[in-house]
C-alpha positions as CSV (number, residue, x, y, z in Angstrom):
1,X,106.5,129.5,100.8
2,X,106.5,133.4,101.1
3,X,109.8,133.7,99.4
4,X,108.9,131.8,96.5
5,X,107.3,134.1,93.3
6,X,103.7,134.0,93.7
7,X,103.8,132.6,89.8
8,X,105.9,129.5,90.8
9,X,103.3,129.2,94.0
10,X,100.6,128.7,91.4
11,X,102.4,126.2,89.8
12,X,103.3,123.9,92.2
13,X,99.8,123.7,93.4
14,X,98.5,122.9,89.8
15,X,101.0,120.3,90.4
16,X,99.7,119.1,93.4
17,X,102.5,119.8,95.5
18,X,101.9,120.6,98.9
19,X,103.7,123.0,101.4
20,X,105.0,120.1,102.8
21,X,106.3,118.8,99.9
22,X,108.2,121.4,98.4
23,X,111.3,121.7,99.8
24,X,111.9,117.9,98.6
25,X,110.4,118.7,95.2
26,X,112.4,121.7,94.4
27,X,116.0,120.2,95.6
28,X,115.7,116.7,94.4
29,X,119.1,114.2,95.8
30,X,120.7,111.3,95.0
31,X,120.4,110.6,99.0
32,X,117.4,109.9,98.6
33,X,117.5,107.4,96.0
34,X,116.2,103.9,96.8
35,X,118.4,100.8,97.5
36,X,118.9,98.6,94.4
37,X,117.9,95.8,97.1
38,X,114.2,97.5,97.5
39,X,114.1,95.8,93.8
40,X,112.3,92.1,93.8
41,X,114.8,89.7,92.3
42,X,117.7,92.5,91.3
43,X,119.6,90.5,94.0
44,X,119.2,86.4,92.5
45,X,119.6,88.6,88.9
46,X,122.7,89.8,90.2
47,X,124.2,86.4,91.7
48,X,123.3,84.5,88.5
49,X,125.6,87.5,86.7
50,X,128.3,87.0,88.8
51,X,128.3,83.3,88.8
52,X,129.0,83.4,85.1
53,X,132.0,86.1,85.7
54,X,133.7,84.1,88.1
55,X,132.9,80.7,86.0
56,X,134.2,82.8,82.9
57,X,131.0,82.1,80.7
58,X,130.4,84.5,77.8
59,X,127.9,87.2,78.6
60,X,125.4,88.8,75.9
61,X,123.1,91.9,77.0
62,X,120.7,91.9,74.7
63,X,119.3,94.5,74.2
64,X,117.0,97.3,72.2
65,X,117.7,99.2,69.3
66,X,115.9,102.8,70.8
67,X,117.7,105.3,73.3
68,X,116.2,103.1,76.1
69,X,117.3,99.8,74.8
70,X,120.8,101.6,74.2
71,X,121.5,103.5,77.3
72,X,120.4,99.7,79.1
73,X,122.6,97.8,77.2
74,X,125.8,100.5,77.7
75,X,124.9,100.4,81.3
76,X,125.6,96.4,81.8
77,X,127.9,96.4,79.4
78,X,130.6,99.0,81.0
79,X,129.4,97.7,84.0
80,X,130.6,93.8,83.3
81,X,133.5,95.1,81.5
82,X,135.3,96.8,84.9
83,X,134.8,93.0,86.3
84,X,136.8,91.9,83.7
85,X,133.5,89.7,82.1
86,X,133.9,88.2,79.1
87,X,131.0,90.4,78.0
88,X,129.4,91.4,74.2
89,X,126.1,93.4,73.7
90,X,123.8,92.4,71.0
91,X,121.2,94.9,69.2
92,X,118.1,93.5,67.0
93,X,117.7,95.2,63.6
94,X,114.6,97.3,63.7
95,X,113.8,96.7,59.8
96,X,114.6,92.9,59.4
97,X,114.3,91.7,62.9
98,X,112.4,93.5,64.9
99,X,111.7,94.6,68.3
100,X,113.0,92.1,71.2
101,X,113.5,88.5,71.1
102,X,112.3,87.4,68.0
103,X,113.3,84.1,65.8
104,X,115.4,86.0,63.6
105,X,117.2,88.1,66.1
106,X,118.0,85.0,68.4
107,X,119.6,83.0,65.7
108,X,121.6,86.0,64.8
109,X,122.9,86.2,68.1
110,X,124.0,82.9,68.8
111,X,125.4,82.4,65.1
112,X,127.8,86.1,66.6
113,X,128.1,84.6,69.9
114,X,129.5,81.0,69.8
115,X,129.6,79.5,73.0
116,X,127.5,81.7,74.8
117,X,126.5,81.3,78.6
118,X,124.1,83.4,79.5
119,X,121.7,86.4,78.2
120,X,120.5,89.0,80.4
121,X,118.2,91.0,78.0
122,X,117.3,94.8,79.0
123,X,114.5,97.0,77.9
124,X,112.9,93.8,76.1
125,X,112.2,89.9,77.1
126,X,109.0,89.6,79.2
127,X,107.0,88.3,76.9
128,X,109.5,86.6,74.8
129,X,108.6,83.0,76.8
130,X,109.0,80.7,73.8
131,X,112.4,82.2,72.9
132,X,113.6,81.9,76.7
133,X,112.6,78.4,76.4
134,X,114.6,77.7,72.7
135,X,117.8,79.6,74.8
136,X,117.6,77.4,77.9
137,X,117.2,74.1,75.7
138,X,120.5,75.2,73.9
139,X,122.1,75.4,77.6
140,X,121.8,79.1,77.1
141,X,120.9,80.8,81.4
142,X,119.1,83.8,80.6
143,X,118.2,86.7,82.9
144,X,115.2,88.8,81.7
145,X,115.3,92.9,82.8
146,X,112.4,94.8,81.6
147,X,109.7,97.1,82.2
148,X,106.8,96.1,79.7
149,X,104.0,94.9,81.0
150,X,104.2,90.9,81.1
151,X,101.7,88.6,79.3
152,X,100.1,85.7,81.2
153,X,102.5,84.0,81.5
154,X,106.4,85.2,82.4
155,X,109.6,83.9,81.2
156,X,110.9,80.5,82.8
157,X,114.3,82.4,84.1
158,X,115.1,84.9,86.6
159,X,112.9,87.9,86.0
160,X,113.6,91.7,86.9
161,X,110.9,94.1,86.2
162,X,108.6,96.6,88.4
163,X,105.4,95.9,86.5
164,X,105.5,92.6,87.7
165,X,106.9,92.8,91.1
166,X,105.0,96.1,91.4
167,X,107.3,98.2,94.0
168,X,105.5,101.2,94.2
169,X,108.4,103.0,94.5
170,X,110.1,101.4,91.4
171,X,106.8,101.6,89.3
172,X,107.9,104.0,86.6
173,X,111.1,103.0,85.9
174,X,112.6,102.7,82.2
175,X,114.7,99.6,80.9
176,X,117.8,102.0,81.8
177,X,116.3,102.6,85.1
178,X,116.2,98.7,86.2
179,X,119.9,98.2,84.4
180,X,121.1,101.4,86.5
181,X,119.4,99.5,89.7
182,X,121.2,95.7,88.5
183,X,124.5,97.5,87.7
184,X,124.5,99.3,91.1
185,X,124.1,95.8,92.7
186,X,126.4,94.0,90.7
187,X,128.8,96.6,92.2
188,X,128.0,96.1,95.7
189,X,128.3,92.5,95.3
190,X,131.1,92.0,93.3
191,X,133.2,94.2,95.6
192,X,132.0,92.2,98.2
193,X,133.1,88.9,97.0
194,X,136.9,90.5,95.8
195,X,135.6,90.5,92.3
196,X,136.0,94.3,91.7
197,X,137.9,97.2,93.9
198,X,138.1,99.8,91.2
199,X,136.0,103.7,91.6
200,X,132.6,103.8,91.7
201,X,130.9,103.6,88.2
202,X,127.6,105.5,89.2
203,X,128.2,108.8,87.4
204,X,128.7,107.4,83.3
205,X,126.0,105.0,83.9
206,X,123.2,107.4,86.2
207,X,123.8,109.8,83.5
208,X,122.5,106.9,80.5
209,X,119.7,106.0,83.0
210,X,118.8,109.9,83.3
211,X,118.7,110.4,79.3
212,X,116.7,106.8,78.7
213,X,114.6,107.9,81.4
214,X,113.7,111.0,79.4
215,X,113.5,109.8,75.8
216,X,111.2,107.1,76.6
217,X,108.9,109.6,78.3
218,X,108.6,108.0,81.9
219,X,106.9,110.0,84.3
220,X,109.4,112.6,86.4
221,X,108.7,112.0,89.6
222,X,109.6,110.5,92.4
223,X,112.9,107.9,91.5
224,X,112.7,108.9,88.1
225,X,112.6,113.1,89.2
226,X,116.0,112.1,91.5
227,X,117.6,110.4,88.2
228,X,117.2,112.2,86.0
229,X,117.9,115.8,87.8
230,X,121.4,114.5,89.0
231,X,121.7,112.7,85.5
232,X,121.6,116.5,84.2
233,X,123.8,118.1,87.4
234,X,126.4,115.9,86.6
235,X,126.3,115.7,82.9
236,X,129.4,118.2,82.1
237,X,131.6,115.9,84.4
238,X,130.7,112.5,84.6
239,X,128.9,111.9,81.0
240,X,129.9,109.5,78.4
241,X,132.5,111.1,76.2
242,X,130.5,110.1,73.4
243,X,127.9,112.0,75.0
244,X,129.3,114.6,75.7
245,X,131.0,114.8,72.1
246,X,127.5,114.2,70.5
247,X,126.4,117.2,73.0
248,X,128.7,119.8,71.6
249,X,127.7,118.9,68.1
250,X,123.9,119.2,68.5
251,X,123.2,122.7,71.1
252,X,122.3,126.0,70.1
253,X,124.7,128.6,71.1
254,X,123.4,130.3,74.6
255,X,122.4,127.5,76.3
256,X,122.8,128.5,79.9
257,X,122.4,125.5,82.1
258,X,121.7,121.8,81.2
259,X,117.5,120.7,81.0
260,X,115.6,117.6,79.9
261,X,114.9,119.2,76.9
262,X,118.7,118.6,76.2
263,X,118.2,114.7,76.8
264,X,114.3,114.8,75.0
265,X,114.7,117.0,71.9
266,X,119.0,116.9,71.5
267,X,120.9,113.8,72.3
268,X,117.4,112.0,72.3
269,X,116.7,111.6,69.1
270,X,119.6,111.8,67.9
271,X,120.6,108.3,69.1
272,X,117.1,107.2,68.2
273,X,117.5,108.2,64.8
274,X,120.5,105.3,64.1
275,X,118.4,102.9,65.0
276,X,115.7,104.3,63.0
277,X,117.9,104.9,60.0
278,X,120.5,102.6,60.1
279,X,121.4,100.8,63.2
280,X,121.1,101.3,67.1
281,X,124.6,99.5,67.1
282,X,126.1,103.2,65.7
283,X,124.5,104.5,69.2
284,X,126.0,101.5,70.8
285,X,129.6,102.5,69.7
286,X,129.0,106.6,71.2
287,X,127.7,105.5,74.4
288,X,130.9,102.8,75.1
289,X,133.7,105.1,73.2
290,X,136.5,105.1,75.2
291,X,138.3,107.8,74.1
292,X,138.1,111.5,72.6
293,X,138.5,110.4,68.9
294,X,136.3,107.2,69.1
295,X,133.8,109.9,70.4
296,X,134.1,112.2,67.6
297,X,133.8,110.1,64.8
298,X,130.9,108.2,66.5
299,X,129.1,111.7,67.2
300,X,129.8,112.5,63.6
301,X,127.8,109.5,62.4
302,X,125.2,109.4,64.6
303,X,124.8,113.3,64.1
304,X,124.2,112.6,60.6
305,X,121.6,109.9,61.2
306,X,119.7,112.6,62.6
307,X,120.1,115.0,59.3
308,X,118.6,111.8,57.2
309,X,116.0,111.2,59.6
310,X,114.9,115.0,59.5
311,X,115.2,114.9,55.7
312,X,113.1,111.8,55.3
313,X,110.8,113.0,58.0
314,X,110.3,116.2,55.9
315,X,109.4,114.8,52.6
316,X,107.3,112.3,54.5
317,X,105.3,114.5,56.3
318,X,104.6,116.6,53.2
319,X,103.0,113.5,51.4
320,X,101.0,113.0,54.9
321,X,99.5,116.4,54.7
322,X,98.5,115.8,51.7
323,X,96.3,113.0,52.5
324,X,94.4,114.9,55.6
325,X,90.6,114.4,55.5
326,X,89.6,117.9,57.3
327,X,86.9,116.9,60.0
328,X,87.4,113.2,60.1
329,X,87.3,111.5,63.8
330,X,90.8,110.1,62.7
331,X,93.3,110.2,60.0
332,X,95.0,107.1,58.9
333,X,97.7,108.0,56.2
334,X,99.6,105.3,53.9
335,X,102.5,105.9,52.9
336,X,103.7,102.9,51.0
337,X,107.1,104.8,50.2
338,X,107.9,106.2,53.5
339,X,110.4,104.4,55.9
340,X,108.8,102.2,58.8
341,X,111.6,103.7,61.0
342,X,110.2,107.6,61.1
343,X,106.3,106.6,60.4
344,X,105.7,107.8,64.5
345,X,107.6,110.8,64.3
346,X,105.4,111.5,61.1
347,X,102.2,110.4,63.0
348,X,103.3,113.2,65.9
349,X,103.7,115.9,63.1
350,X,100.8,115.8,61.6
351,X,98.9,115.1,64.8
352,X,100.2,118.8,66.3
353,X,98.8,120.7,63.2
354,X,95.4,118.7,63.5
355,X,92.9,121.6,65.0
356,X,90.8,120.1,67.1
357,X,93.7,117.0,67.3
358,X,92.6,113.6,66.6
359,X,94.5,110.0,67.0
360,X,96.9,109.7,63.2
361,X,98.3,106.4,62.0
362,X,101.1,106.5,59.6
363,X,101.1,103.2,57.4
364,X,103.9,101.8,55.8
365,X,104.6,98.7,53.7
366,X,101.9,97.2,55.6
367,X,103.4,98.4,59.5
368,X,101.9,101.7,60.8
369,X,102.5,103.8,63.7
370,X,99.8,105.3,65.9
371,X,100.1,108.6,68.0
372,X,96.5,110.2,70.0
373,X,96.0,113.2,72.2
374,X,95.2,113.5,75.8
375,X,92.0,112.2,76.7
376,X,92.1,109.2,74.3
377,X,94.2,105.3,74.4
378,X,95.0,104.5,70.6
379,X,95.8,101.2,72.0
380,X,92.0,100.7,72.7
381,X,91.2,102.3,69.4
382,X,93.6,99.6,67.6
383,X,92.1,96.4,69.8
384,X,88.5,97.5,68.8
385,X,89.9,97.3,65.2
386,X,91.6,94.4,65.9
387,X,89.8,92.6,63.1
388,X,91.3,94.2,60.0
389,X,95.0,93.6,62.1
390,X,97.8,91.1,62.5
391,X,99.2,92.4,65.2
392,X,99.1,95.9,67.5
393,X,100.8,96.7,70.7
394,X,101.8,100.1,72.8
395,X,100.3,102.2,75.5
396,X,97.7,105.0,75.6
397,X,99.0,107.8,73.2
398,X,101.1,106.1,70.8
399,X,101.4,102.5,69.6
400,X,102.1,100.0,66.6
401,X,100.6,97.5,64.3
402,X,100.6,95.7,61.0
403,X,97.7,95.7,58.8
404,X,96.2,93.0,57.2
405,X,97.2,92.5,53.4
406,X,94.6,94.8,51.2
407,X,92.7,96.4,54.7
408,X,94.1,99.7,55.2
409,X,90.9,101.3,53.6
410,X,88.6,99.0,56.0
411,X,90.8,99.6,58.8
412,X,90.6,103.7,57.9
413,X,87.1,103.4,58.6
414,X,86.6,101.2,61.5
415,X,89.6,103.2,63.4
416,X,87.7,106.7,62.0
417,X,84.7,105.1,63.9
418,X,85.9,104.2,66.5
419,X,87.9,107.4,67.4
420,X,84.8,109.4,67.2
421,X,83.2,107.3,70.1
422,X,86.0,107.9,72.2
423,X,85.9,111.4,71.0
424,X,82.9,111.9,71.9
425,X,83.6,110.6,75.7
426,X,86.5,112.2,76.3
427,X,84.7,115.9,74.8
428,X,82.4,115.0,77.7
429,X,85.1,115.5,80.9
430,X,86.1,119.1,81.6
431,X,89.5,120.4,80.1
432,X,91.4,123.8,80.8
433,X,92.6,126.1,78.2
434,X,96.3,124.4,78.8
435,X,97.7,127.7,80.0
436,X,98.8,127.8,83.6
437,X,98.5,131.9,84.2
438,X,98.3,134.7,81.9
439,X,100.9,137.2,82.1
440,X,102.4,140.2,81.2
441,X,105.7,141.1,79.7
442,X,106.6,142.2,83.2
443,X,106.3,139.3,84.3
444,X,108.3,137.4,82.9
445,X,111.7,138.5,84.1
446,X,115.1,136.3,84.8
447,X,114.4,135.5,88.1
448,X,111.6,134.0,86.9
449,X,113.3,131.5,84.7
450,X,115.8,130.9,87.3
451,X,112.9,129.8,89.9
452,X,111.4,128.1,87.1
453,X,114.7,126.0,86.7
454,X,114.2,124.5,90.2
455,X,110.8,123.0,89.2
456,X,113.1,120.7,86.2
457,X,113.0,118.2,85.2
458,X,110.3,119.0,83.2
459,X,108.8,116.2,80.8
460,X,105.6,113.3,81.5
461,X,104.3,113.2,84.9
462,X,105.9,117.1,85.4
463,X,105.1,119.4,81.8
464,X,107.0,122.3,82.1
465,X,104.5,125.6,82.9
466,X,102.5,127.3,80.0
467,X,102.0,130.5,80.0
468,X,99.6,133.2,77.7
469,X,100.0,136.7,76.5
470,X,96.5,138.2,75.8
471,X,96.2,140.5,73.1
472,X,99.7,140.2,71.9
473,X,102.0,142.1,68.9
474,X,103.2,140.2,66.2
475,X,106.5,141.5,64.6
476,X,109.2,140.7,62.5
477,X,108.0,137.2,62.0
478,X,110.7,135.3,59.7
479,X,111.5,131.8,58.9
480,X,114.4,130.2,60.9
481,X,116.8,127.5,60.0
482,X,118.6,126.6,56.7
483,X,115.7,125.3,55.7
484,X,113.4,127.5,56.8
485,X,111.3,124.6,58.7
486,X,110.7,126.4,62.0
487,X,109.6,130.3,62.6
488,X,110.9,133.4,64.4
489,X,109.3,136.6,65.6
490,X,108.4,139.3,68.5
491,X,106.2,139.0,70.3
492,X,105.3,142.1,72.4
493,X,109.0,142.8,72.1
494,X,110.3,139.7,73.7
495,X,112.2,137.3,71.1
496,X,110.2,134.1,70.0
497,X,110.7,131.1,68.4
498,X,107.9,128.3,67.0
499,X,110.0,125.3,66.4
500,X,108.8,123.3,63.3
501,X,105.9,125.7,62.1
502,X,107.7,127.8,59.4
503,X,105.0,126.7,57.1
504,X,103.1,129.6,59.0
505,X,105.3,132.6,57.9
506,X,103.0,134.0,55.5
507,X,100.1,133.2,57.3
508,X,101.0,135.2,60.3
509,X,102.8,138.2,58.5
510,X,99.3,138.5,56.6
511,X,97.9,138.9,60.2
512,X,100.2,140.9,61.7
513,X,98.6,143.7,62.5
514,X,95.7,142.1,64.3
515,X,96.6,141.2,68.6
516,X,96.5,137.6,68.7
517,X,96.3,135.3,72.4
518,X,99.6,133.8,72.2
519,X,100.5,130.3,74.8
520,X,104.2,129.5,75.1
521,X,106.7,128.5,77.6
522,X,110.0,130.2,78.8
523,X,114.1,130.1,78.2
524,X,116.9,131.4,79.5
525,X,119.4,132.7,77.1
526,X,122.6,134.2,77.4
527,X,123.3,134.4,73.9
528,X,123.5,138.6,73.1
529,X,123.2,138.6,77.0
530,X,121.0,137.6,79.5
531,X,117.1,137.6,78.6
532,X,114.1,136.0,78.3
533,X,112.5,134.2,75.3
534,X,109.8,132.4,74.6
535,X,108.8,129.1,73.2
536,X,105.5,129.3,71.1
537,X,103.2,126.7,71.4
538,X,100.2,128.2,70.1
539,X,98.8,131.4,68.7
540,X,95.2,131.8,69.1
């Protein structure tokens, strides 16, 4: 390890990476990716799909209407379409149907899909037994691929999905991930039984699994690390032309080399935001275009789904901050004119400008969002408020729920409760001041950022290094954007940029003259030639 910067050194033990370990972390390969096979029944999924291509059954992949749901459902659907399947994709309506299998989204489907043969759902469908059951007595085969975690009891149907199988190996895997592993097996198969002898499709559709894997904030190692770092290597060549389209329309000018932050805070969201705005089939259409104009326009709209996100998110998050109760455990906010579709993205906001940060639930029309920091599950917060709830579901830092009619108040108050408790537990473990090493201007160089590169992708499971400057200079600290929502400055002479904190302009130029501790991370930029800039995260 002698050739690599003592900096990156320090790193990659924080990590936990050992000497032996390195040379596999730092060059990730798609060699080295698993066999679809090593996947509990991705092989009986894959000859129940086929059976229905060669019998000429209709197929619907029904899928999800987030970037997960959407890179799945592209995935089997261009995968079925080079057999020449008599294939559709199906998408529930966020709003009026919601997430999965529900009543309303099945009858939808089958009224679109007359004569339908079998279902293979993606990203959704493990718990969705009783609606399995209505398909199968209709003479509807289904085939479930997920990666929830399953109820009691599983779906009466061929199931794919690692958190019931549990393969180590496949444990982290998204809804894009398993339809990457299916589609790859469907390809071996169906060239081995003279059902399809075109090129390989790996490229269009690893690049989907890469950004799904990403957006839905798997952890980055292991399978997922592989996927997603030849997802981005092979982005500029072998992407979706909607992708690609959508690409060009959302980076910033000097963008040297292809990250996950292109996938997690660019393309992203951006296909997100249709189905938060309007509806993940507008996704749908950019990942499948075809061609350079079907791209464009798609891009176009989905682009602008993400301007009326940003704008409701704004005016949303205003009315938020207005309802902040400094020093409470927890902040539950009710917003019964917001839109249900951005309430977690408004939960987030507020969230990062809590000091010290506490869980925040965004309530709208009755169905709220939750989002919590390190170090506590909202999902166990939720369940010991259970009583004043119809319904909640999600994982440790950010979840969903419906309130009972007329009990957000009692709710605010058990949840406030609650979160203090497990406040008070978590205060009691050890934590870091976040920052890996303090450094100098000197330090960070371009060589730097280029070793850095070989630690991507960065993202869950692998956060990208943070770094201090003690004692730092403040200058020319200006608001950035049209609409001035995020912040630029120096900092000790090296440019800077806090994304989504122009609200602190004023603040800071007041306090300009005092040195301040600043904690950021690092970017390469070629944009007025090659330098260094850094990403604030915090000024202290």
């Amino acid at each position: 390890m002698s050739e690599i910067p003592q900096l990156v050194e320090r790193i990659l033990e924080l990590r936990g990476i050992s000497a032996e370990e390195v040379d596999e972390f730092l060059s990730p390969s798609i060699r080295d990716l698993a066999p679809p096979c090593e996947l509990p029944n991705v092989d009986a999924a894959a000859e129940t799909i086929l059976a229905a291509v060669r019998a000429k059954r209709k197929i619907v992949v029904f899928g999800d209407y987030d970037c997960d749901g959407v890179c799945a459902t592209a995935i089997l659907v261009r995968a079925l379409s080079a057999f020449g399947a008599d294939v559709s994709a199906f998408l529930p309506e966020r709003l009026s149907e919601g997430y999965g299998m529900s009543e309303a989204s099945v009858s939808r489907m089958l009224k679109e899909n007359p004569g339908v043969g079998l279902v293979v759902t993606v990203d959704n469908g493990i718990n969705s037994v009783e609606n399995v059951a209505f398909l199968k007595e209709k003479g509807v085969d289904v085939v479930v691929t997920d990666h929830h975690l399953p109820g009691d009891t599983l779906p009466d149907c061929v199931v794919v999905n690692p958190k019931v199988s549990h393969p180590e190996i496949f444990e982290n895997l998204c809804g894009a991930g398993v339809a990457f592993l299916l589609a790859n097996e469907l390809v071996t198969k169906a060239r081995a039984q003279g059902l399809y002898s075109g090129q390989s499709l790996g490229g269009p559709l690893l690049v989907l699994a890469g950004l799904a894997t990403v957006t839905d904030v798997m952890p980055l190692l292991g399978q997922n690390r592989i996927l997603v770092a030849e997802a981005l290597n092979r982005f500029d060549t072998l992407a979706p032309v909607g992708l690609r389209s959508l690409f060009s329309k959302a980076a910033r000018r000097g963008v040297v080399r292809h990250t996950s932050k292109d996938f997690g805070f660019l393309l992203g969201p951006r296909i997100n935001a249709a189905g938060r705005i309007a509806s993940g089939a507008e996704a749908l259409r950019l990942v499948l275009a075809n061609n350079q104009d079907e791209a464009d326009e798609a891009a176009r709209i989905v682009n602008g789904r993400n301007d009326e996100r940003k704008n409701v998110e704004q005016k949303m998050l205003e009315c938020a901050l207005a309802q902040v109760v400094q020093g409470a455990a927890a902040q539950v906010i009710d917003l019964p004119e917001g839109h249900q579709g951005v309430a977690g993205i408004v939960a987030a906001r507020v969230m990062e400008r809590m000091e010290p940060k506490v869980p925040v639930c965004v309530v709208v029309g009755g169905h709220g969002s939750a989002r919590a920091p390190d170090g506590i599950n909202v999902r166990d917060a939720l369940a010991a408020s259970g009583e004043f709830l119809n319904r909640f579901g999600g994982h440790a830092a950010a979840a969903g729920f419906s309130v009972k009619d007329g009990m957000v108040d009692a709710f605010r108050e058990r949840f406030a409760e609650v979160c203090a408790g497990l406040s008070a537990a978590a205060g009691d473990e050890e934590h870091g001041d976040g920052v890996d090493a303090w450094v100098s201007p000197d330090d960070l160089t371009i060589d730097l950022a280029e070793w850095l590169t070989r630690l991507e992708p960065f993202g869950e499971g692998n956060p990208e290094p943070v770094f201090g400057m003690k004692g730092a200079v403040l200058s020319d600290i200006r608001p950035l954007g049209a609409d001035g929502r995020h912040l630029a400055l120096t900092v000790n002479g090296m440019r800077s940029v806090w994304w989504g904190r122009g609200d602190l302009v004023e603040e800071l130029r007041r306090n300009s003259s005092a040195s301040r501790d600043v904690v950021f991370t690092i970017e390469e930029s070629d944009y007025g030639g090659p330098h260094v800039e850094l990403r604030i995260a915090e000024i202290r």
